[in-house]
C-alpha positions, -999 to +999 in steps of 0.1 A: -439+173+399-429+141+381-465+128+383-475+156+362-449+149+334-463+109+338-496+119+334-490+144+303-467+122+285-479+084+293-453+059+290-468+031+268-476+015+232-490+035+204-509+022+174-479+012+149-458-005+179-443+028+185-438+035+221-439+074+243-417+077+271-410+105+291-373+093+290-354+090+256-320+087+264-308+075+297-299+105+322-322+129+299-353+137+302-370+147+269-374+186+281-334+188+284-310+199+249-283+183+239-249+200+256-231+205+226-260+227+205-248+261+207-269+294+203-260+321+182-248+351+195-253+386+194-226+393+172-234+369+148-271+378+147-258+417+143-244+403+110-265+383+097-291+410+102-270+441+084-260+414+057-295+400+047-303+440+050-281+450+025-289+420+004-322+431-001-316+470-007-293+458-032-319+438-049-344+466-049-313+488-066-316+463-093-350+456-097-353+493-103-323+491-125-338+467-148-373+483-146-362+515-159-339+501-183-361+482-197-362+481-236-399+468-238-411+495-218-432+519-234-428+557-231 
């Protein structure tokens, strides 16, 4: 299969003197991530879900708040 990756990403000069390799950095290929990028887990993503949730009721609370307090407001 490494023909295919040759063939898709052509090793050679681009206008501007910029060159495309299929390897950046020696020992890694360009489809491989850098070891030490973590992913978020579940846990985290849990919270940062019921947090930006509550966030925005909260925000709505006070929109309405302000709306219905409002001294402008005709009646």
């Amino acid at each position: 299969m490494r023909p295919f990756v040759r063939a898709a990403f052509p090793a050679g000069p681009l206008p501007g003197g910029a060159t495309l390799s299929p390897r950046r950095k020696p020992g890694r290929t360009w489809l491989q991530v850098d070891p030490s990028a973590r992913m978020v887990t579940d846990v985290q993503l849990a919270i940062f879900a019921n947090m930006l949730g509550v966030s925005l009721f909260l925000l709505v609370v006070l929109y309405h708040y302000v709306a219905v307090n409002n001294p402008k407001r005709q009646e």
